[in-house]
N, C-alpha and C positions, 0 to 999 in steps of 0.2 A: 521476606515477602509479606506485604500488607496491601489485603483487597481494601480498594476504596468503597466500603461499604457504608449504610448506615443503620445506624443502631437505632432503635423504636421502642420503646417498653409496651406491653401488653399485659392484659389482664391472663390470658394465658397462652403456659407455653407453645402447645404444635401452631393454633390459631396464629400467632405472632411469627414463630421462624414462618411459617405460608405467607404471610402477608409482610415479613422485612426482605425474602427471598424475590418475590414478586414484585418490591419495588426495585431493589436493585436491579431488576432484568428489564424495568422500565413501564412496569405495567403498577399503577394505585388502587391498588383491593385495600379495603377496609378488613381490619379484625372480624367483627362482627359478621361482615358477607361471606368470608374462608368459611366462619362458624356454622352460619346457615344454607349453605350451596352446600360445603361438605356434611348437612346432616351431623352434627356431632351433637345434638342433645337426644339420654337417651337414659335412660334408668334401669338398671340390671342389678341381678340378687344373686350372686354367683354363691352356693354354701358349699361347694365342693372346691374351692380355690381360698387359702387364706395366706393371708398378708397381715403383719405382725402379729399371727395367732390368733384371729378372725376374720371371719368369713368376709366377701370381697363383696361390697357395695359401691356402683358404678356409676354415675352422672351423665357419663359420655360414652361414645362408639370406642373403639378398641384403639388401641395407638397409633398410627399411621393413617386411621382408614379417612378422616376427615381430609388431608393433602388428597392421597386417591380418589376420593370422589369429586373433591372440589378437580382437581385434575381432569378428571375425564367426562365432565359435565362443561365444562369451559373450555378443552379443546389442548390441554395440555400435556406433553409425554414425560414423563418422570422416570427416573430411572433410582433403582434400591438395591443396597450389597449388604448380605453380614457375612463375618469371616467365622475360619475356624480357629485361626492363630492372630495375634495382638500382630505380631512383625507384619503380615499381608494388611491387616487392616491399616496400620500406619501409612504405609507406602501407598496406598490407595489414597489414603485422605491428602496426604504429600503430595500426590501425583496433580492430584482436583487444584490445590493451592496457587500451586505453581501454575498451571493453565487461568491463574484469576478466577476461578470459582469456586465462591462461598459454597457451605454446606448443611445439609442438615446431619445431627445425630442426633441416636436417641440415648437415654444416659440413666442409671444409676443416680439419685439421689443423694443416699449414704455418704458418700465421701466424697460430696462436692465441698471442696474448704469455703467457699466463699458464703455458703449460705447459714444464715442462724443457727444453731443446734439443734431448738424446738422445732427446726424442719427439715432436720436432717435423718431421716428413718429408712429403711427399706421399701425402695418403690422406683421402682425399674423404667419406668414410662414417662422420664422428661426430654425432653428436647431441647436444643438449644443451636448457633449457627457457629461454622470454625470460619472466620475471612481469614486470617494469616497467620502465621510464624514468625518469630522475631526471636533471635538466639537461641533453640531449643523452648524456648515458651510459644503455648499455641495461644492467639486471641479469639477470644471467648465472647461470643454476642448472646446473650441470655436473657429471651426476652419478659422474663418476670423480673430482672433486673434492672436500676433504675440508669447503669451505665454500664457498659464494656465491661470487661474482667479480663484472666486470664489463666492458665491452668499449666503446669510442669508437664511433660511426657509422661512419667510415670503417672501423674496425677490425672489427664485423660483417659489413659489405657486402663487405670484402676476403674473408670466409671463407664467407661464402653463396655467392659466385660463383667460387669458386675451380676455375680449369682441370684439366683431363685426367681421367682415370679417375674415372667415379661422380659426374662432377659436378654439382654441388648445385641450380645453379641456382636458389639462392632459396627451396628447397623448404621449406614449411611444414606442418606437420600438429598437428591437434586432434581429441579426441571432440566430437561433436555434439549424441548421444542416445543412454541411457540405461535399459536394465529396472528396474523398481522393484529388485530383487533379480539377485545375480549368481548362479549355478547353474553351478559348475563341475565339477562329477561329469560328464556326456557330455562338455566341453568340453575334461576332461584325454584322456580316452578318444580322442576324436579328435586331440588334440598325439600323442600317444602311439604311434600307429598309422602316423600322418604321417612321423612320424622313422623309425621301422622300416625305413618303406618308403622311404626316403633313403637309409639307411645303410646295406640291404642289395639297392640296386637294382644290377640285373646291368647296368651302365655303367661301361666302364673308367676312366673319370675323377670319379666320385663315390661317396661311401660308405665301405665296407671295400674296394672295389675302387680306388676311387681313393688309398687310403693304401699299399695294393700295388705300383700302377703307380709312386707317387712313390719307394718303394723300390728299385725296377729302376730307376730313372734315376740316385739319389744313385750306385748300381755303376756309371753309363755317364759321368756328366760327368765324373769328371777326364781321362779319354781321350778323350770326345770334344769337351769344352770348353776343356781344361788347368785348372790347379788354382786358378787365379785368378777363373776364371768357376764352378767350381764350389763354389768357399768362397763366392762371392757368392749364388749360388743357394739353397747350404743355409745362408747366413745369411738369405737372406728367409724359406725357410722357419721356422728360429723364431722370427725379429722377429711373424710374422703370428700365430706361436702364441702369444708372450710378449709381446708389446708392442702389437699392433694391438686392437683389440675383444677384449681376454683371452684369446680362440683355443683352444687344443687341451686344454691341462691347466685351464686354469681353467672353461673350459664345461662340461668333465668335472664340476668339482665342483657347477657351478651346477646342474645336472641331476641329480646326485646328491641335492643337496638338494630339488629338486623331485621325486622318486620318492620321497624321507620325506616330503615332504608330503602327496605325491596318496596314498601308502601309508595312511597314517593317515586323511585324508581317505575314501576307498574303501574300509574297514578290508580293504586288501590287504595281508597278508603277507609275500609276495613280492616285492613292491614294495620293503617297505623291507628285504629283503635284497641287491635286483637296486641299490638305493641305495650298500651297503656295495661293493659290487662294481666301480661307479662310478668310484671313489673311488680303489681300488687301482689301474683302468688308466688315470684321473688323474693319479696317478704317475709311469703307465711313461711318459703321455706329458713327464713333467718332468724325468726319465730321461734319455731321448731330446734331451731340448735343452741339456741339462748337457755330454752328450756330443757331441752335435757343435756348441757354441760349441767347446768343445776344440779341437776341427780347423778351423774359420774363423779362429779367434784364435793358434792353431798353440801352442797348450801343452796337448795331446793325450801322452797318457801312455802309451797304447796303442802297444803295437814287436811281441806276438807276434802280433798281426791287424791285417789292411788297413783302415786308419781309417775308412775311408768303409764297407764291408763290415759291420764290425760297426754304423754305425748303421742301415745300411740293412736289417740280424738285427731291431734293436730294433722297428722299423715293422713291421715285417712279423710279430713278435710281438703287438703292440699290435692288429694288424689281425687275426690270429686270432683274440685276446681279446674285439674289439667285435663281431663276425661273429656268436658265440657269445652273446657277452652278445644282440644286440637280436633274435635270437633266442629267445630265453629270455624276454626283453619281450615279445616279440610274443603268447606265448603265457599271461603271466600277466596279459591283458589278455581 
């Protein structure tokens, strides 16, 4: 069995299954509109959760919640399953196949064979789409991928059920139901507002505040870590930026592009200048990660200031800049 589907590559994964799932059912959402109607930019300092033995630095809303909100702001019913046992999840996704519908999962990293090795780590929160079965092999629409793939039974079941952090559990998800027509004018309005008020909630560990706090820490761990736990530290922080779900600079641009959209779309102005703006503290954040690989990787060129010091300037510039900006959002809404 082979859904006639079509494959899309995106900049990321849930972003992408939302919007290759939405065109097969006949409706044309852009990546970028999933991104911003589902509210998925969002920055969080979790120290009580670690992921390969440091603490969890977030870019985005939680796994799922970007479909769920793009869902139920545009009038769509989704439905979600995890299982207890690998054999009930199977038969589930068998079941969907055979009816002709695609799917989403959410998946384990680690032992996805098809992906490079330097991005192969523990990290429980990718997604990707199942259209068919062909001899025991499931195909594999993945959309950080540049084409289809495909994965063995066991080699699925090992990544649906994959341990520790966010684990998957099997976890499936589909739309169900459908508006005749999509109406996404309120539907940006509310992504739009949603993030604001993320990004500028007075919580010391999320938002612009939470990009602050990470700042004051990058100053404290080499002294109170030593320099070996704090090279690790700020190397997760920008594996999460660069390497995990696209993270800090690439969200930036994806949101960028989704403010020219909804700009044009809402013939807002403002919009697509609050777009260009985006874009530049996009940058700072890829700035920011140019410089401190420097200092993990220890070919930091930096001798009249304290290496850690200046990146922790660069954040804590970055974190003026977006203070400022979704302010300025808030308002040309």
């Amino acid at each position: 069995m082979e859904i006639d589907f079509k494959h899309k590559q995106a900049a990321h994964c849930e972003n992408g299954v939302v919007a290759n799932l939405m065109t097969y059912n006949g409706f044309t959402v852009s990546e970028p509109m999933v991104f911003g109607i589902g509210s998925g930019l969002l920055f969080t300092y979790i120290p009580f959760l670690k992921v390969n033995h440091a603490p969890v630095v977030s870019y985005r809303a939680m796994p799922g919640i970007i479909f769920t909100r793009f869902a139920t702001r545009v009038g769509i019913k989704i439905k979600r399953e995890k299982f207890r046992n690998a054999q009930t999840a199977k038969a589930r996704l068998d079941e969907n196949l055979q009816r002709n519908n695609p799917v989403g999962l959410q998946v384990g990293v680690y032992n996805l064979p098809y992906f490079p090795d330097e991005y192969r780590f523990h990290f429980n929160a990718h997604n990707m789409v199942v259209y068919g079965k062909r001899d025991g092999i499931y195909l594999i629409s993945d959309p950080v991928m540049e084409t289809v793939t495909s994965l063995t039974e066991k080699e699925l079941e090992k990544v649906r059920f994959a341990k520790g952090a966010f684990a998957p559990k099997g976890h499936i998800y589909y739309p169900t139901a459908f508006p005749k027509e999509l109406h996404l004018e309120k539907a940006i309005v509310k992504g739009i507002k949603h993030t604001c008020r993320d990004m500028l909630a007075p919580v010391p560990v999320v938002g612009v505040k939470g990009i602050r706090k990470i700042a004051k820490l990058i100053r404290k761990w080499p002294k109170a870590k030593g320099t070996k736990i704090a090279n690790h530290y700020l190397g997760q922080i920008v594996r999460m930026q660069e390497e995990i779900g696209t993270g800090g600079g690439g969200f930036r641009y994806i949101y960028a592009a989704f403010l020219q959209e909804a700009g044009k779309l809402l013939t807002n102005n403002q919009l697509l200048e609050l777009s260009k703006e985006m874009t530049l503290i996009g940058d700072q954040w890829r700035d920011f990660a140019v410089e401190a690989s420097r200092i993990y990787k220890n070919r930091s060129n930096s001798v009249a200031v304290d290496q850690y010091d200046h990146v922790a300037t660069l954040l804590e510039d970055i974190a003026n800049k977006e203070e400022v900006f979704f302010k300025k959002l808030k308002k040309a809404i």
